[in-house]
C-alpha positions in Angstrom: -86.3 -77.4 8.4 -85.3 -75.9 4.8 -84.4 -72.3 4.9 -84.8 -69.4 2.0 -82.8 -71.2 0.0 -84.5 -74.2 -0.6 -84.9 -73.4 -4.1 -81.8 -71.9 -5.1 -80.0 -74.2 -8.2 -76.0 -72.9 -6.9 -74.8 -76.5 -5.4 -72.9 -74.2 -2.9 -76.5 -72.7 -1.6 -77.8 -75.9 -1.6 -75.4 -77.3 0.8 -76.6 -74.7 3.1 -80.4 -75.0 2.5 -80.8 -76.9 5.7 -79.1 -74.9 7.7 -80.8 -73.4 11.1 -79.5 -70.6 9.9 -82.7 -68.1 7.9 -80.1 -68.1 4.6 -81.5 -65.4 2.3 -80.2 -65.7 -1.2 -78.3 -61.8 -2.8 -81.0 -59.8 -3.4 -83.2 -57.5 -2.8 -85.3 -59.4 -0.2 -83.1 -59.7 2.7 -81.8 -56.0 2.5 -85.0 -54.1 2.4 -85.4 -56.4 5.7 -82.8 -55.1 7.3 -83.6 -51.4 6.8 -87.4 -51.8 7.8 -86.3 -53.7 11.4 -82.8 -52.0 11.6 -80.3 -54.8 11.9 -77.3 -55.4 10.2 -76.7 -58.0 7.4 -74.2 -60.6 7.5 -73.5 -61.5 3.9 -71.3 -65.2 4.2 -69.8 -65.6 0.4 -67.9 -69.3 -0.6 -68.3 -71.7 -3.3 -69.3 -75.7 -2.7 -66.1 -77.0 -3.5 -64.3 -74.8 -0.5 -62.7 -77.0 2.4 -63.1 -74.0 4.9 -66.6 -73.3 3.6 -67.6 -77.1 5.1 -65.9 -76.1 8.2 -67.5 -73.2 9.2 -70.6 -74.2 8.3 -70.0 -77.2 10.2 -68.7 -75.5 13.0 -71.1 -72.3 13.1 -73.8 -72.3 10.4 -75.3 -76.0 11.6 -74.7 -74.9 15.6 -78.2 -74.5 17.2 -77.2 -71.0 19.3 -74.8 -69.6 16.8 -77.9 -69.7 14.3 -80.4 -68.8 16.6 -78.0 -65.7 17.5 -78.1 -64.9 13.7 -81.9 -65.5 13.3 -82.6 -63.0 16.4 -79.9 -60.1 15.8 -78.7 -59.9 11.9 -80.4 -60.4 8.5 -77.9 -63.8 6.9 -77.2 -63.8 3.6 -75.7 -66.7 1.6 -73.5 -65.8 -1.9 -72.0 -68.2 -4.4 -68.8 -66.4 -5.5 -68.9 -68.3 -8.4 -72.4 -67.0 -9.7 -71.9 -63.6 -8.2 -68.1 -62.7 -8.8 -68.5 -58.5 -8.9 -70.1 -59.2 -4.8 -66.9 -61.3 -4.1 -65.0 -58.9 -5.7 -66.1 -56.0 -4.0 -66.0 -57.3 -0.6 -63.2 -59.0 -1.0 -61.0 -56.0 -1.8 -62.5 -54.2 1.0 -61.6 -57.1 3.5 -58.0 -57.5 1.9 -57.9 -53.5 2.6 -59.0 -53.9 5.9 -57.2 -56.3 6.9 -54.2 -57.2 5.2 -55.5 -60.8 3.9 -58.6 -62.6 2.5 -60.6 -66.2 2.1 -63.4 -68.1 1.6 -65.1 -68.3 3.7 -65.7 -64.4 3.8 -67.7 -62.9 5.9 -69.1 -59.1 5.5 -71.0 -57.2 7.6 -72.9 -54.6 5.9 -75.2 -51.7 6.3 -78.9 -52.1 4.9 -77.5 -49.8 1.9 -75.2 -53.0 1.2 -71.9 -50.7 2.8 -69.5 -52.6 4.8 -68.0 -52.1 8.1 -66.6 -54.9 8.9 -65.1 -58.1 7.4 -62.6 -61.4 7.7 -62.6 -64.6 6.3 -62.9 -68.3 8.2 -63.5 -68.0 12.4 -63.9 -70.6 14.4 -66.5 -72.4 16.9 -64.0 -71.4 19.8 -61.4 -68.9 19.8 -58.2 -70.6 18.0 -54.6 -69.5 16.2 -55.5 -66.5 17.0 -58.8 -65.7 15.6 -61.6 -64.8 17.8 -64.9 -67.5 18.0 -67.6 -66.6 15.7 -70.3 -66.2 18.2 -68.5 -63.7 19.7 -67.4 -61.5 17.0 -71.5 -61.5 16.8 -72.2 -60.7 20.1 -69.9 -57.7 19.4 -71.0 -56.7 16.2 -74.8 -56.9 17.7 -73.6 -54.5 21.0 -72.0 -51.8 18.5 -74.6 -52.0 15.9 -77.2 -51.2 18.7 -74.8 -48.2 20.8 -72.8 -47.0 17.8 -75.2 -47.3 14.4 -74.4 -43.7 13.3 -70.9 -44.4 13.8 -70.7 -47.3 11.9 -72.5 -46.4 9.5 -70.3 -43.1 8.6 -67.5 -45.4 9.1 -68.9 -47.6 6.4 -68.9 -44.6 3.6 -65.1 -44.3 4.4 -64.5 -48.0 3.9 -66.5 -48.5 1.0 -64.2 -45.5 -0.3 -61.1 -48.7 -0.2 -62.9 -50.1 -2.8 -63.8 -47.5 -5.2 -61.3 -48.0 -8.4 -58.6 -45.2 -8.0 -57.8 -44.5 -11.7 -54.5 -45.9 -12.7 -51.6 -43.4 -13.8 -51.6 -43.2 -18.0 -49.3 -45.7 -19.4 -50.4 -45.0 -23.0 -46.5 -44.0 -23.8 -44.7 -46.8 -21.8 -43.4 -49.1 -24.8 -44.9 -52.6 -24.0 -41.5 -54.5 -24.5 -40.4 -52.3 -21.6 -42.7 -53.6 -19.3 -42.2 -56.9 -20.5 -38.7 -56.8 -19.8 -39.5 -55.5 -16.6 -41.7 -58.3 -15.8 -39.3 -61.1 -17.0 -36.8 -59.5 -14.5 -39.3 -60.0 -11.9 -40.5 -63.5 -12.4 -36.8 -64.1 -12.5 -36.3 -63.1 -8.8 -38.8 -64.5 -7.6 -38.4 -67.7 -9.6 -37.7 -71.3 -7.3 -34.7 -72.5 -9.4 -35.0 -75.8 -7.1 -39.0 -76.4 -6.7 -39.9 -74.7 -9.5 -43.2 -71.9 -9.3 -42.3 -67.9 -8.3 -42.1 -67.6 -4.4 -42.8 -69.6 -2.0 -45.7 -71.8 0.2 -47.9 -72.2 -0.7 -47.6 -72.2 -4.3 -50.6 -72.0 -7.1 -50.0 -73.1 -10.4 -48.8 -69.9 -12.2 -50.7 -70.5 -15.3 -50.5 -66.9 -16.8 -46.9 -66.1 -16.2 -46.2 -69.5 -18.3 -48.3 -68.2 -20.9 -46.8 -64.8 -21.0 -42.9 -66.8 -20.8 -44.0 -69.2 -23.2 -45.1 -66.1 -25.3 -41.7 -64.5 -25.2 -40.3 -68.4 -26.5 -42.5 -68.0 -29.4 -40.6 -64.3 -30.5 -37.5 -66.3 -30.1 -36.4 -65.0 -26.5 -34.8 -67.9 -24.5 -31.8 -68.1 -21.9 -33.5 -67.8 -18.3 -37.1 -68.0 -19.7 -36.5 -71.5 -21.1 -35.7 -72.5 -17.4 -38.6 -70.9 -15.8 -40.8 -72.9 -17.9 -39.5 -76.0 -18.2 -38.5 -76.7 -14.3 -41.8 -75.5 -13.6 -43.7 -77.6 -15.6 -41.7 -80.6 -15.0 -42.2 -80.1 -11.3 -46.1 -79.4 -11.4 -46.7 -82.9 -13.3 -44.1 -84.8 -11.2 -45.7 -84.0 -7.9 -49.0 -83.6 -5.9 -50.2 -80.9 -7.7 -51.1 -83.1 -10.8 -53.5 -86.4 -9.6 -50.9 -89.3 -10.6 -53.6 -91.6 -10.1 -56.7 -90.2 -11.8 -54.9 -87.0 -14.2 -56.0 -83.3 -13.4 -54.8 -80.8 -11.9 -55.5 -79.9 -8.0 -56.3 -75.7 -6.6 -52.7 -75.4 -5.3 -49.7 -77.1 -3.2 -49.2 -76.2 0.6 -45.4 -76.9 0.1 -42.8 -75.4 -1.7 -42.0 -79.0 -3.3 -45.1 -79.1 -5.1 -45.8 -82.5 -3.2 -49.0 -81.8 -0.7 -52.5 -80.2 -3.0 -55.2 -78.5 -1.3 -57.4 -81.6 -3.2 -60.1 -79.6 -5.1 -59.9 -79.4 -8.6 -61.2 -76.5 -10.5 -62.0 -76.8 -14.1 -60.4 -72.8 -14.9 -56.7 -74.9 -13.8 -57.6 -77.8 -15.9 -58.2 -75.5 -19.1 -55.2 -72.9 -18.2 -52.9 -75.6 -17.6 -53.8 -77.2 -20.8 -52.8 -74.3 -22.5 -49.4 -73.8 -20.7 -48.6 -77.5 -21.2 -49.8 -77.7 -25.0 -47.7 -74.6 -25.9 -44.5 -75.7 -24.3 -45.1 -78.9 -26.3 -45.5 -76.8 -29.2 -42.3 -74.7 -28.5 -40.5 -77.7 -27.0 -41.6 -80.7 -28.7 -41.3 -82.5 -24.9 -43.3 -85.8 -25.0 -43.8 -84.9 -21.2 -46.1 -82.3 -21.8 -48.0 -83.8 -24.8 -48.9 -86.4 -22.0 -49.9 -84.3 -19.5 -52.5 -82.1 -22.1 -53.9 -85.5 -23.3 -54.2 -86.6 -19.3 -55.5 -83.5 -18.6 -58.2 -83.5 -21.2 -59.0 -86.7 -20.5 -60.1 -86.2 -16.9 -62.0 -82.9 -17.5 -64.3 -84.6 -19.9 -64.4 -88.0 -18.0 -64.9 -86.2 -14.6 -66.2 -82.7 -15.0 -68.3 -83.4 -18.4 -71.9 -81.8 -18.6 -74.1 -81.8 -20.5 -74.5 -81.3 -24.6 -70.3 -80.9 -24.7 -70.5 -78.4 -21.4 -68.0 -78.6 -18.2 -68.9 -78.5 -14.8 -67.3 -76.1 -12.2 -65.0 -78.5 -10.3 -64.8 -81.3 -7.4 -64.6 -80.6 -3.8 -61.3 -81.2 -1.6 -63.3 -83.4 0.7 -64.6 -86.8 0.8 -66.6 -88.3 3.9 -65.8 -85.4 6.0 -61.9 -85.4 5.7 -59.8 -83.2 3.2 -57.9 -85.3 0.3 -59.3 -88.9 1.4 -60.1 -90.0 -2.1 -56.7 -89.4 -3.3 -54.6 -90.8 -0.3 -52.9 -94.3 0.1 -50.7 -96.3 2.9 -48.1 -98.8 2.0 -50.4 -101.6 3.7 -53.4 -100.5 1.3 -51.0 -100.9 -1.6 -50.1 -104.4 -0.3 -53.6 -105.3 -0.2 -54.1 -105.1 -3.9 -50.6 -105.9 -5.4 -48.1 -109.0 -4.9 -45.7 -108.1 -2.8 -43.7 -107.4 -5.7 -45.7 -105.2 -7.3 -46.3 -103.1 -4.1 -42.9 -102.6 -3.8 -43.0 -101.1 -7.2 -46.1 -99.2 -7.1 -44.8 -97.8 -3.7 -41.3 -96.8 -4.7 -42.5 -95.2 -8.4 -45.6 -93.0 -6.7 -43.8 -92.4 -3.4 -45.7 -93.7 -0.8 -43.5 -95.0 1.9 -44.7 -96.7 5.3 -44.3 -93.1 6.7 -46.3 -91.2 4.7 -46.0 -87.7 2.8 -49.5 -86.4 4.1 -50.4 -87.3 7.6 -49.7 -90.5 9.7 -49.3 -93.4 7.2 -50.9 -91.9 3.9 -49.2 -90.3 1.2 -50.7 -88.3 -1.9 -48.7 -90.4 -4.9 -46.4 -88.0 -6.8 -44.0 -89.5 -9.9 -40.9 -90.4 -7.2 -38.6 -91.9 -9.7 -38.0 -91.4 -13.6 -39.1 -94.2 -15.9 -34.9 -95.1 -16.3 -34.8 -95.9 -12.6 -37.8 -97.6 -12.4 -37.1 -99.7 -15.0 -33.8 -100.8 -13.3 -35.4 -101.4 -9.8 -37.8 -103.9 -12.1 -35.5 -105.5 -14.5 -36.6 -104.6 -17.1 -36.6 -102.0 -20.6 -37.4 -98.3 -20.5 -40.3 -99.0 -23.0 -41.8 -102.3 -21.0 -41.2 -99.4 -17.7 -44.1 -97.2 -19.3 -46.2 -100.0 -19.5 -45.5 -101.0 -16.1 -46.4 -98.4 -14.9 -49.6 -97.7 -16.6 -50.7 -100.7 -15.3 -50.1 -100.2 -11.6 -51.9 -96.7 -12.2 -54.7 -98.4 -13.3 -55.3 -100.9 -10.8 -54.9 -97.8 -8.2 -57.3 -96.1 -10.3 -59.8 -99.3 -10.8 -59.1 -99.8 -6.0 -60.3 -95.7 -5.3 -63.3 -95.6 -7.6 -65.0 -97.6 -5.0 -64.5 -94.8 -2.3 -66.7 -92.3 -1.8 -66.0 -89.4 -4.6 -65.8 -85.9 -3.4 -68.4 -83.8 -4.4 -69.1 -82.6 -7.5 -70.3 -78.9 -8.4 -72.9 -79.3 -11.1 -73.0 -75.7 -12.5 -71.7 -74.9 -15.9 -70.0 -71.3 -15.5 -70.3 -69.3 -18.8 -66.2 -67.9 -18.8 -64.6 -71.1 -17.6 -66.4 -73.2 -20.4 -65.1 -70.5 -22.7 -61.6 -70.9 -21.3 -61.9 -74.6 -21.8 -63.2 -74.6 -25.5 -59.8 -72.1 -26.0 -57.6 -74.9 -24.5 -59.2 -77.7 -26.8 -58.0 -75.2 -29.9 -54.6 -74.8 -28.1 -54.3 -78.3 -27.5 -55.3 -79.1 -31.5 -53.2 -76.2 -33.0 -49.9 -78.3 -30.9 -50.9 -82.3 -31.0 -52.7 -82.4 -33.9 -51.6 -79.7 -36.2 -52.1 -81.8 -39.2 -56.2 -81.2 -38.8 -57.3 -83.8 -36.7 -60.9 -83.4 -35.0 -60.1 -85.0 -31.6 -60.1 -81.7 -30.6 -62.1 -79.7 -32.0 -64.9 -81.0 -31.8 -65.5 -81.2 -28.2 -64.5 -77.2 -28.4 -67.0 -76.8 -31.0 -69.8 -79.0 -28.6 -68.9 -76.9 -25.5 -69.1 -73.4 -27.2 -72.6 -74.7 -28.8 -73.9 -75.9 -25.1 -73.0 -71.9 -24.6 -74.6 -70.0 -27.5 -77.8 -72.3 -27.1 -78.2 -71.7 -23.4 -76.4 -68.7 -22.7 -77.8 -66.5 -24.5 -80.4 -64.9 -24.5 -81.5 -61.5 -26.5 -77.8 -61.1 -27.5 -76.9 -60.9 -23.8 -74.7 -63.8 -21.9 -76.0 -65.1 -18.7 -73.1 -65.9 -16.1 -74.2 -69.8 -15.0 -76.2 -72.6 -16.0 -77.8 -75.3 -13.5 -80.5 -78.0 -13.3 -81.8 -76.6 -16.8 -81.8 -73.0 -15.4 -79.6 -69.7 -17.0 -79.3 -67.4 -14.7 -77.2 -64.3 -13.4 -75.9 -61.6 -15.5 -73.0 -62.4 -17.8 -69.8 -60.3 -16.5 -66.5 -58.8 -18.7 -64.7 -62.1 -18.3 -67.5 -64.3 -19.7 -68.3 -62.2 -22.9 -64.3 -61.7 -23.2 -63.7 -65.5 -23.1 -66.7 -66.3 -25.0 -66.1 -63.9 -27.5 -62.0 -65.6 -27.7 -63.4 -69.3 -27.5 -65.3 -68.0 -30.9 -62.6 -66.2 -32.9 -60.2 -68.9 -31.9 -62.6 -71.5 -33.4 -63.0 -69.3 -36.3 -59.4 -69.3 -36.8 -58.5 -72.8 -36.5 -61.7 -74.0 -38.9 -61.8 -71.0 -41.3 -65.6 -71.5 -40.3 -67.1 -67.9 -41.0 -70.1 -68.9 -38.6 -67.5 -68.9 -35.3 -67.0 -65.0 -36.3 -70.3 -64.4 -36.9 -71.4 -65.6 -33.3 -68.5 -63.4 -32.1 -69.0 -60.0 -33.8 -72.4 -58.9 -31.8 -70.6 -60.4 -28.5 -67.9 -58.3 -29.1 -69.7 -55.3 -29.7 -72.3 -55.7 -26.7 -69.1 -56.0 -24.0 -67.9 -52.4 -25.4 -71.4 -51.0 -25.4 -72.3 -52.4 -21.7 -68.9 -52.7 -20.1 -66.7 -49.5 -21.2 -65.7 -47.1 -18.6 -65.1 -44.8 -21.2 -61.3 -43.6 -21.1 -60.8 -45.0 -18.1 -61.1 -48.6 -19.2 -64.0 -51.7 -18.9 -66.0 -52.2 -16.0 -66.4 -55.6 -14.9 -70.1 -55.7 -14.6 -72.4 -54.6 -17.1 -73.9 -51.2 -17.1 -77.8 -52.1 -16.1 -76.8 -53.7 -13.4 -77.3 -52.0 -9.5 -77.6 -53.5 -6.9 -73.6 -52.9 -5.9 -72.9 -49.4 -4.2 -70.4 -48.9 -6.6 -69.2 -50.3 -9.8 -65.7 -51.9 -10.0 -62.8 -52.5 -12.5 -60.3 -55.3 -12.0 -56.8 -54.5 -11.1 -55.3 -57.9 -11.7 -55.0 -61.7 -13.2 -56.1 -64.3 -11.0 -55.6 -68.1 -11.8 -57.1 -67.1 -15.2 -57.0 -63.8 -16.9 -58.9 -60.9 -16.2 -62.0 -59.9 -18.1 -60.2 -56.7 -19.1 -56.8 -58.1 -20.2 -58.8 -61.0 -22.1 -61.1 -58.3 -23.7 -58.0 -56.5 -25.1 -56.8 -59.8 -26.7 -60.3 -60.0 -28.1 -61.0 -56.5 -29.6 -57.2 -56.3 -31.1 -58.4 -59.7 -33.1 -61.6 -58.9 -34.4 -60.5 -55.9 -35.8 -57.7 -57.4 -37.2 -60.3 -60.2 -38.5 -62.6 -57.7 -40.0 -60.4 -54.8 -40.6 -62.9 -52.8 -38.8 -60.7 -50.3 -36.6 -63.3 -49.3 -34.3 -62.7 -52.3 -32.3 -58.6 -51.9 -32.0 -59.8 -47.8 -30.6 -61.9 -49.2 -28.5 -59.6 -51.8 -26.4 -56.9 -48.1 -26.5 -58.4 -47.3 -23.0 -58.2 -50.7 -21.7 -54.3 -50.7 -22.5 -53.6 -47.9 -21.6 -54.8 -48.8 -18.0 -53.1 -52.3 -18.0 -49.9 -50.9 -18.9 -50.0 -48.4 -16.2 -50.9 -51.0 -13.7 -48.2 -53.0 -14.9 -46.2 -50.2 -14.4 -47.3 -50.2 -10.5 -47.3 -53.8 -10.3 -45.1 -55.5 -12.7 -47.2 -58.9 -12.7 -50.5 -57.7 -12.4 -51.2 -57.4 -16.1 -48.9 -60.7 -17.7 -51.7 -62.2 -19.7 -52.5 -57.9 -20.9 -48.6 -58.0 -22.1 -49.3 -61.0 -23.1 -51.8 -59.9 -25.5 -50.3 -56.8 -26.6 -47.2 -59.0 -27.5 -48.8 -61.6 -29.7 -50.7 -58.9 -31.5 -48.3 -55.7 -31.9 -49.6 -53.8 -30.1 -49.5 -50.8 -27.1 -45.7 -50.0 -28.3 
């Protein structure tokens, strides 16, 4: 039987709309529930394409007594972190406060006044590594709730307090070339001179610290920085990370090696990664990267293309119930389409050995030899090598579209189509400098798709799905928006691009500024948070804030108006004095300041 939200158009609330459990959608509804029959709320925040989403909800959310237990004791509400990023936010800090990590799934507990008390990530059916079973972390939430309200309810004022935005120390007079340096010395450290990446497992691709690398290349810094990027890069499209098979670029690697993906593919990696790439091909002049933009593009548009020139949000991790078994192959299933010959070659250029890299038999295919040895092994010329190749590719390729596809999620999300139609300039202005429209023009359909069903009134709406804008546009979608335009304006000389961009621009200062403190993430009108948050930090794409400084700093450059350049002053003067507490919290803000001269 469908629940509440039956009608919701979020593919990640759809999955759960025939769940026993009574799913609410975030609102008003499910809260002023709570308060009139005293329970508390258990707000359950994900996204479709997440692997530990499916298992919980396998495990809990489709169990008969754990939903039952729900229905009787808590009011259950379901969140799509990618239509409601300021609720993820703000819980997620709080749970990251509490206890020293995060995840999706997340799972809140909160007051009827929408104050938490209690919160984790993914638990299990049954009590395992160490986490307690679901059911019984309700059953314990359910007895305190009913001897202990008060308590928990003061004790929610005093957590909520975690997540109120402590004002950062001012960096207005910290030169910005200082706390580049600063942060060059730290990406140094904790660079992988081996594996490539910063750290260790499991490593995401660092798409902003290449940018901000690549951006010190561009001023004519090299030595160490060349290194970072370069071995990185290489290592990325080499391994697991990047589909060998199919092009695009997976969520992140579980190994050091780059080898092993966590399978989903998120469209914000596809367009950050396009960037990185295309401007080390631009700095470089590396046919390897020009290949790997190209490949890149090519699956977004094949794979995640929408509607009218718009992207969808991304594919899931899983396919018939198992994580990564689209991508996987076995030495016999290679010898099942190929001579014998030809699985021997297919085998030893992607990797995929009778043991296999992944579990059992199966292996994800990474690049295993270079083209030189490859073309040694086979007898033949470097040249005839790439073609070789290609062609076992595309047999693979033509063998796993008959499996069952993972999952695709069908919303168009206002910031990372933004991002996107940015990479298809970045990706012109380095392949294609000589004016070519290959790329352009798909920018120029994508940012269209946005203006015409985006906007509304002059205001952005956060997501679009089955014909349906809705949710209120946040600081990273009018920043990115606002970038997609004035880099289109600047790459056409198309005064209609800055035209579009102008009122954006000055309704994200009017509805997002914090005043001297900085930009809010959500816009001022909206409520229905106990408190209003500003970012602290990059995440696999820039912030809203850091993007917005790179945005105000051009238009008034654009327009000679200064009034835009004083008003991203707060907003630098807050990244550099987070960057001065956390050296890489703010790279695509130095970034930024770098390219445009500015905050020294």
């Amino acid at each position: 039987m469908a629940n509440r939200l039956r009608g919701e158009k979020s593919p990640y609330l759809r999955q759960h709309a025939q769940d026993p459990v009574d799913w609410y959608p975030w609102g008003d509804e499910p809260f002023a529930r709570a308060q009139a029959e005293g329970k508390p709320v258990f707000v359950s925040i994900g996204y479709s394409t997440c692997h530990w989403c499916h298992v919980m909800a396998e495990e809990s959310f489709r169990d008969q007594e754990t939903a039952a237990y729900l229905n009787s004791h808590f009011v259950s509400v379901k969140v799509d972190r990618e239509e409601r990023p300021d609720v993820d936010m703000l819980y997620m800090n709080l749970c990251q406060a509490l206890t020293g990590r995060g995840g999706w799934p997340l799972s809140v507990f909160v007051t009827p006044d929408r104050r938490p008390f209690f919160a984790g990530s993914y638990f299990p059916k049954v009590p395992r590594g160490g986490l307690p079973a679901f059911i019984n972390i309700l059953r314990e939430i359910k007895q305190r709730w009913e001897a202990q309200r008060e308590r928990l309810e003061s004790a929610s004022r005093e957590v909520l307090s975690l997540g109120v935005e402590d004002e950062a120390a001012d960096g207005g007079d910290v030169p910005v070339e200082a706390l580049s340096e600063r942060a060059v010395n730290v990406l140094d450290l904790l660079f992988d001179a081996e594996n490539g990446g910063f750290g260790e497992a499991p490593k995401f691709p660092p798409s902003i610290q290449l940018l901000f690398l690549e951006g010190r290349l561009d001023q004519g810094r090299g030595g160490r920085q060349v290194e970072m990027v370069t071995k990185t890069l290489d290592v990325m499209a080499k391994g697991g990370l990047f589909d060998q098979i199919g092009f695009g670029f997976h969520r992140y690697c579980v190994d050091a090696r780059w080898r092993i993906p966590h399978f989903e593919k998120m469209l914000y990696d596809q367009a950050m990664l396009i960037m990185a790439y295309s401007n080390a091909y631009r700095l470089l002049g590396r046919e390897r990267y020009r290949d790997v933009v190209v490949r890149t593009l090519s699956y977004a548009q094949d794979r995640l293309g929408g509607p009218e020139g718009s992207f969808y949000a991304g594919e899931d991790a899983d396919s018939e119930g198992e994580e990564g078994r689209f991508y996987l192959w076995s030495r016999s299933q290679l010898r099942e389409i190929f001579t014998s010959d030809d699985a021997e070659l297919a085998s030893a250029y992607f990797g995929v050995g009778e043991q296999g890299n992944f579990e059992g038999e199966f292996s994800v295919p990474v690049q295993a030899m270079e083209l030189e040895s490859f073309a040694q092994m086979a007898g033949i010329d470097t040249a005839r090598a790439a073609e070789e190749v290609e062609r076992l590719r595309r047999r693979m390729a033509q063998v796993r579209e008959r499996r069952v596809r993972p999952a695709l999620d069908d919303k168009v999300i206002t910031a990372w189509n933004a991002l996107m139609a940015v990479a298809l300039v970045s990706a012109h202005r380095a392949l294609s400098p000589g004016g070519q429209e290959v790329f352009l023009a798909p920018a120029e359909r994508c940012m269209e798709f946005l203006l015409d069903n985006l906007v509304r009134d002059g205001r952005l709406f956060r997501r679009w799905a089955c014909g349906e804008a809705a949710h209120p546009g946040f600081l990273d979608d009018y920043a990115a928006v606002t970038w997609a335009l004035l880099e289109l304006h600047q790459a056409t000389g198309e005064g209609r691009w800055l035209s579009e961009a102008l009122p954006l621009a000055r309704r994200m200062v009017d509805e997002f500024s914090g005043g001297d403190a900085g930009l809010y993430y959500s816009p001022s009108w909206l409520s229905d948070l106990p408190v209003r948050q500003m970012e602290r930090f990059d995440g696999p794409a820039p912030s809203g804030a850091s993007m917005a400084i790179l945005v105000l700093e051009t238009v008034s450059d654009l327009t000679g108006e200064a009034e835009f350049s004083a008003k991203a002053v707060p907003a630098i003067r807050r990244a550099k004095a987070l960057s001065a507490e956390a050296p890489l919290s703010q790279l695509f803000a130095l970034w930024a300041m770098e390219r445009m001269g500015r905050g020294r």
